[in-house]
C-alpha positions as CSV (number, residue, x, y, z in Angstrom):
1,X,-10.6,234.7,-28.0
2,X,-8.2,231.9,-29.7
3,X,-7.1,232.4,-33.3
4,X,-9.5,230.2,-34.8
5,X,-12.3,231.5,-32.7
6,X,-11.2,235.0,-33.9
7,X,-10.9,233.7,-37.7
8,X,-14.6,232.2,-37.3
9,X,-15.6,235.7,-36.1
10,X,-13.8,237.2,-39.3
11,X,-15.5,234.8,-41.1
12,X,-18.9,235.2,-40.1
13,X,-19.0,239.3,-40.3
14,X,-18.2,238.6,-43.4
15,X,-20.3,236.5,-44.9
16,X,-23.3,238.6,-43.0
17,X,-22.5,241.9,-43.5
18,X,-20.5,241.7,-46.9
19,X,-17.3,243.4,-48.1
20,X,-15.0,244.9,-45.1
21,X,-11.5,246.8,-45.4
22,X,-8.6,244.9,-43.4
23,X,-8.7,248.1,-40.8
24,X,-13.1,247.7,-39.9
25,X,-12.5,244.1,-39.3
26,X,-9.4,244.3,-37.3
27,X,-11.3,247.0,-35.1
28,X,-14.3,244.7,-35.3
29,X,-12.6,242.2,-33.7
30,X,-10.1,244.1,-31.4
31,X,-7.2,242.6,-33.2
32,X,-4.3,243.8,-35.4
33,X,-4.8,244.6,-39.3
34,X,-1.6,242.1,-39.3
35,X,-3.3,239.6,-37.7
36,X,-6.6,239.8,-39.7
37,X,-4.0,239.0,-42.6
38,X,-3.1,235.8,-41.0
39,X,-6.4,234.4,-40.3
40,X,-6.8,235.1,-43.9
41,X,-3.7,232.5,-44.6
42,X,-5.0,230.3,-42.0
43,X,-8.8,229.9,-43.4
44,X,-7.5,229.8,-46.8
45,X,-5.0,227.0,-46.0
46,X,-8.6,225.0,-44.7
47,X,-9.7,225.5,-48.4
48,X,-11.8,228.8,-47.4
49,X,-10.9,231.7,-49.6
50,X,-11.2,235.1,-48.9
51,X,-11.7,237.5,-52.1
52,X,-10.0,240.9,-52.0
53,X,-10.3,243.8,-54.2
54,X,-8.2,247.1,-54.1
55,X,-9.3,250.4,-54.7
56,X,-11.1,253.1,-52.3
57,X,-14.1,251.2,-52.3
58,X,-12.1,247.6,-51.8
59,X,-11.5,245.4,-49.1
60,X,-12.3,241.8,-48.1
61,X,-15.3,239.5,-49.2
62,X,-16.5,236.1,-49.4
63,X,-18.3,234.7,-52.5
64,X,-21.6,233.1,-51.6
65,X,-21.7,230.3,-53.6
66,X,-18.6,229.1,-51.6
67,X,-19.8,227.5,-48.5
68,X,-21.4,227.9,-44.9
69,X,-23.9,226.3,-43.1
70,X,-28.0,226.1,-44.1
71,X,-30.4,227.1,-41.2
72,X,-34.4,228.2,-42.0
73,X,-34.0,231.4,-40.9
74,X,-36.3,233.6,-42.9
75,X,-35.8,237.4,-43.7
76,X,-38.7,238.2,-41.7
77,X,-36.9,236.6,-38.5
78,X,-33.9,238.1,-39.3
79,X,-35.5,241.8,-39.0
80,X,-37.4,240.9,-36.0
81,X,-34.0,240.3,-34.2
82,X,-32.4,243.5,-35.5
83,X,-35.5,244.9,-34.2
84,X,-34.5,243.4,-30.8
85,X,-31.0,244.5,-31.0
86,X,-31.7,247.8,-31.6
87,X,-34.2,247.9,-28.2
88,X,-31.1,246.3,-26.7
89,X,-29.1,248.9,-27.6
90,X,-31.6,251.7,-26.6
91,X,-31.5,250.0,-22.9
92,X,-27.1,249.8,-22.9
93,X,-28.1,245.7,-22.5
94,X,-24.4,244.5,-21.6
95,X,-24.1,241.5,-23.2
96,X,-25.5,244.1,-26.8
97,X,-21.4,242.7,-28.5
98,X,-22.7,238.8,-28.2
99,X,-25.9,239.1,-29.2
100,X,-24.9,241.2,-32.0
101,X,-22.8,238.7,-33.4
102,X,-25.5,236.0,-32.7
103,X,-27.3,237.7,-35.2
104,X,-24.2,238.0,-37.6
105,X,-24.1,234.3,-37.1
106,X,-27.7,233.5,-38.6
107,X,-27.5,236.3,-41.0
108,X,-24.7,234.4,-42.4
109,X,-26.6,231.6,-43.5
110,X,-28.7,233.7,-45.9
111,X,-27.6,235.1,-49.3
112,X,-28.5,238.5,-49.7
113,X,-29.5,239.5,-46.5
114,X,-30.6,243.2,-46.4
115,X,-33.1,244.6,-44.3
116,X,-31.6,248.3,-44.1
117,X,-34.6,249.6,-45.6
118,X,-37.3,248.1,-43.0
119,X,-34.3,248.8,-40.0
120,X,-33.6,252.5,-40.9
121,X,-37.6,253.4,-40.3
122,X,-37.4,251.5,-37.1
123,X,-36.5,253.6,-34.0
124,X,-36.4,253.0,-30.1
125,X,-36.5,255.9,-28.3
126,X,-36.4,256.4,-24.5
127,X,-33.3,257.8,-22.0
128,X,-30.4,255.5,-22.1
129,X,-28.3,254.9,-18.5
130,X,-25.5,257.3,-17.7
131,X,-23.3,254.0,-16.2
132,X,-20.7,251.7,-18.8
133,X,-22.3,248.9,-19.6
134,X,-19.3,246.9,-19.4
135,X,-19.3,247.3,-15.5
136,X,-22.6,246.1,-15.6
137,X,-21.7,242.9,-17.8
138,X,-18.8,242.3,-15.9
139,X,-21.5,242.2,-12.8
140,X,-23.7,240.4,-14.1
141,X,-21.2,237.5,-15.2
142,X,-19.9,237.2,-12.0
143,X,-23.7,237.2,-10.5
144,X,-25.1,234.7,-12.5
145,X,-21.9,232.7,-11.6
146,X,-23.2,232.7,-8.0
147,X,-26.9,231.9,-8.4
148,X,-25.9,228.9,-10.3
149,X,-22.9,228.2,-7.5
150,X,-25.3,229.5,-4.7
151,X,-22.6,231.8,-3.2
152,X,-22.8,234.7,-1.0
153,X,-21.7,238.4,-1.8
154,X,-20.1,240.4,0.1
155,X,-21.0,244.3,-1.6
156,X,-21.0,247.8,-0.4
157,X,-24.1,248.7,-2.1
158,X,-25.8,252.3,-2.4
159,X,-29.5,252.3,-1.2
160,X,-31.5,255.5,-2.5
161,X,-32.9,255.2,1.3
162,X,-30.0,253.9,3.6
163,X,-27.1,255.4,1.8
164,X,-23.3,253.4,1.4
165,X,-23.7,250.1,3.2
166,X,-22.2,246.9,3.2
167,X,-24.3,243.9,2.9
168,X,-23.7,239.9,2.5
169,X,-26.8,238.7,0.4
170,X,-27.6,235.4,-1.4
171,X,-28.1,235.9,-5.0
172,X,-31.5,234.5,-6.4
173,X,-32.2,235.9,-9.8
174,X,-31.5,239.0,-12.2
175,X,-34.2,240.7,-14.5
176,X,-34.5,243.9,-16.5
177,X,-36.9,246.5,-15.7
178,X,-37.0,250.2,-17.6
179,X,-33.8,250.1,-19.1
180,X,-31.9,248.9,-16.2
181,X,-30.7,245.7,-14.9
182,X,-31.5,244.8,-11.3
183,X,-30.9,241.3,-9.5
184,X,-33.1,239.5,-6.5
185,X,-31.2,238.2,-3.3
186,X,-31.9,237.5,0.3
187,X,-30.3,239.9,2.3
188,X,-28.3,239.3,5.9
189,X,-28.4,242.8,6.7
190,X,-32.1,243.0,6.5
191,X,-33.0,239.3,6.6
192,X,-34.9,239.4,3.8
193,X,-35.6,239.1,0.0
194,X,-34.9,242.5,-1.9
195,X,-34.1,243.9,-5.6
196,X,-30.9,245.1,-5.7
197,X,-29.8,248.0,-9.1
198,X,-26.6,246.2,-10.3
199,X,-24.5,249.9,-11.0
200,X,-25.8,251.1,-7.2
201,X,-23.3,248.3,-6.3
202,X,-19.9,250.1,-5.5
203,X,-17.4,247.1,-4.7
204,X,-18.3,243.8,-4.3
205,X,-16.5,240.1,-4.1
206,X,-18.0,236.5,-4.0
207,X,-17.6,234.7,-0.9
208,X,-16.3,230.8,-0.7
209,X,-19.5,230.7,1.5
210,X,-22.4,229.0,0.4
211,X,-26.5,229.2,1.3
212,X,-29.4,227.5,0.6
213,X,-31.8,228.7,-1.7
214,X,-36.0,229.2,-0.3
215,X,-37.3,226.3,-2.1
216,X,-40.7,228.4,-2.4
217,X,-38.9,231.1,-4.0
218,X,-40.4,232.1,-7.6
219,X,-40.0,235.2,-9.9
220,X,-43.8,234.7,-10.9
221,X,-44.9,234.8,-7.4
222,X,-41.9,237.6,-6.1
223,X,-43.3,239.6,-9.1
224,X,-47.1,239.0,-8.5
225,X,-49.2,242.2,-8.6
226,X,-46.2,244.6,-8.8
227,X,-46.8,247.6,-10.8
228,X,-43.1,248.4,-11.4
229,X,-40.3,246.7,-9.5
230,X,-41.8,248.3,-6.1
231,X,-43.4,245.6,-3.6
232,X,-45.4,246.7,-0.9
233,X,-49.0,246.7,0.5
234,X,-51.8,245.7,-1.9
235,X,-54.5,248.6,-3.0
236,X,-57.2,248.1,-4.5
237,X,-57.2,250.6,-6.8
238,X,-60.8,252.2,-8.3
239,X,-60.0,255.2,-10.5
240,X,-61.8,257.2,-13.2
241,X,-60.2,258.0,-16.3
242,X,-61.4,260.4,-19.1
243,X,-59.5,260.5,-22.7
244,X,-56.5,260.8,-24.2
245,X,-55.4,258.4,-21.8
246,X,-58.6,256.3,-21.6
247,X,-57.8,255.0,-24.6
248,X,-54.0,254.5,-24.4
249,X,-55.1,252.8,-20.6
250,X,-57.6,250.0,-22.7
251,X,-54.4,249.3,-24.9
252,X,-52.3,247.9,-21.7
253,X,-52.3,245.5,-19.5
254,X,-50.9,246.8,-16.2
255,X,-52.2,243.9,-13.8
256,X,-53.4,240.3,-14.7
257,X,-56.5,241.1,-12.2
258,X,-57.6,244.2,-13.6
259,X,-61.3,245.1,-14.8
260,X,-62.0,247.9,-17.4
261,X,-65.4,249.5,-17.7
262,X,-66.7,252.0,-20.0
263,X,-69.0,254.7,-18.7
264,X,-68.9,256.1,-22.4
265,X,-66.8,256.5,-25.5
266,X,-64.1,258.6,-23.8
267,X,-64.3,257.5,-19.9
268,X,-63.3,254.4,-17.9
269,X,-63.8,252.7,-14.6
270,X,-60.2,251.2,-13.5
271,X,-60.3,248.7,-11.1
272,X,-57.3,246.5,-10.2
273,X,-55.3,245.2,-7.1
274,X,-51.8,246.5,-7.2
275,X,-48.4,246.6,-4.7
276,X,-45.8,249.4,-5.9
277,X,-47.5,252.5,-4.5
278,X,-44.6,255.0,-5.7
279,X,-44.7,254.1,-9.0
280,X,-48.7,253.7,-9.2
281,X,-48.6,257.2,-7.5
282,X,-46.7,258.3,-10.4
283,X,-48.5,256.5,-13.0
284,X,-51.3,258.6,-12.0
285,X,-50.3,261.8,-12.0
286,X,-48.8,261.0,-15.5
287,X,-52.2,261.3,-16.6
288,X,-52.4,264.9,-15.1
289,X,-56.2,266.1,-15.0
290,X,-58.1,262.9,-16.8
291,X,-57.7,260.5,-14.0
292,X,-59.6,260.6,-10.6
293,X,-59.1,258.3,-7.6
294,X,-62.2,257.2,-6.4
295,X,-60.9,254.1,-4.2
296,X,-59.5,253.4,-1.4
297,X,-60.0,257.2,0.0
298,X,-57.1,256.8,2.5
299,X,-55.1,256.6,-1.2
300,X,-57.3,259.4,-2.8
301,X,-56.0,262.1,0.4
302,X,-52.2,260.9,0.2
303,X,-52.6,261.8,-3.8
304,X,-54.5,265.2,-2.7
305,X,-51.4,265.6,-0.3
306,X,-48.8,264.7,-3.0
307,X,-50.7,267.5,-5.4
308,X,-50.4,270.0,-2.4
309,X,-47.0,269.7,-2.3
310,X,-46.3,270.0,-5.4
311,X,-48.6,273.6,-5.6
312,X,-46.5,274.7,-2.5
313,X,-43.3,274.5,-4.7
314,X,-44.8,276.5,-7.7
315,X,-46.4,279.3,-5.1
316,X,-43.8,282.4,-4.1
317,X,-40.5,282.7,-5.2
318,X,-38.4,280.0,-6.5
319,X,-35.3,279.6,-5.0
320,X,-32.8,276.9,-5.8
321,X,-31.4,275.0,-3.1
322,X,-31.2,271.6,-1.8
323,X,-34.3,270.2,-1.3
324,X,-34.9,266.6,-0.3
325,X,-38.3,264.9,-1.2
């Protein structure tokens, strides 16, 4: 970032988040503590001044009657996106740095922001990715590059299925789903449109070739039905469910077509048409002994099988080897 870009940055961190020592903003901004000095010089040569104030608890600040932009942001819109940023952050979102200082940028325009009371009882919890975010920012810039471009990329990409393999595909969207950040693209290899995980991509380089896009192509339609990110044949899915998870089951929506009944206060009558069979599979058994297929029945026996299987591991000894599934 340029020196005045950088100085803005100073600027606005603090005027949103109040007094800083030389050292937190220089780390802030990935700069030296000598170069924060100078930006100091430099706003305060444009007629912005910079208070200081020595001492352990010292550092820099900005008086608030001095200047800055008026927007209509309200404190209650101001928590909602901390909210956000902290889901953000649960999820390693790569692009967490910019939207974080999107926020710092309309906090700024308040006086006396502080919502660390309503953020500190505010909590996302759910397991975060094991991969740098960074790589998958990086990715993702380059990506989005190529939707917009329409080029092809070339990638050696790691399929749970097919293993290491290197594919040519043309990029049509990316989207976020569970934490992680996947992408859409026709590809060559398998001449047709597939979701792609962005860190099961293991080297990769845009092409100087181009394609043309499906016209008919549309994430509402690609997504239609999907329980999950898995697309296959449709079910129409008939199942029984008994309490706690009746309840928590009325709460959600899980497909735009779906029908609730209640046989009583505790027990429902599911019925929906779904694709994504792995993940409904394990949707149901999530709900361990209060949920009973009753429709289709060639989907009620693969369950039964699944269930089997599972018994067979927890009968006899246990020994630990590999085992695929």
């Amino acid at each position: 970032m340029s020196e005045i870009g950088n100085a803005l940055k100073m600027l606005t961190i603090l005027k949103s988040r109040g007094k800083k020592t030389k050292k937190e903003l220089a780390q802030t901004i990935e700069v030296s503590e000598k170069q924060i000095q100078r930006y100091k010089d430099k706003l305060e040569q444009a007629g912005i001044y910079i208070e200081s104030e020595n001492g352990r608890y010292g550092g820099y600040f900005i008086n608030d009657d001095q200047f800055l932009w008026q927007l209509t942001t309200t404190e209650e819109e101001i928590t909602i996106l901390e909210m956000i940023n902290k889901k953000l952050k649960s999820e390693q979102y790569p692009f967490i740095n910019d939207y974080l200082f999107l926020i710092d940028k309309l906090k700024a325009t308040r006086k006396n922001t502080n919502n660390d009371s309503i953020m500190n009882s505010y909590l996302v919890k759910q397991p975060t990715a094991s991969y740098k975010s960074e790589d998958v920012r990086n990715k993702m810039i380059d990506i989005q590059a190529a939707i917009l471009l329409k080029q092809k990329i070339k990638m050696k990409y790691v399929s749970l299925s097919s293993g290491l393999k290197e594919r040519v595909i043309h990029p049509y969207g990316i989207f976020q789903y569970g934490g992680d950040t996947y992408f859409v693209a026709h590809c060559q290899y398998r001449d047709k449109i597939l979701d792609f995980k962005l860190n099961r991509i293991a080297e990769y380089q845009v092409l100087d070739e181009y394609f043309q896009k499906d016209d008919n192509f549309t994430f509402q339609n690609y997504l239609k039905d999907s329980f999950g990110i898995f697309k296959d044949d449709e079910i129409k899915l008939k199942l029984k469910i008994t309490k706690p998870f009746s309840h928590i089951v009325k709460e959600k929506i899980y497909s735009p077509n779906q029908k609730i009944m209640d046989l009583d206060q505790d027990t429902i009558i599911f019925e929906a048409k779904m694709k994504g069979k792995t993940e409904i599979i394990n949707w149901i058994l999530s709900m361990r002994d209060c949920v009973t297929v009753l429709e289709p029945e060639n989907f009620r026996e693969e369950i039964k099988d699944v269930i089997e299987a599972m018994l067979e591991k927890y009968n006899g000894n246990v020994e630990i080897e590999s085992n695929n599934c």
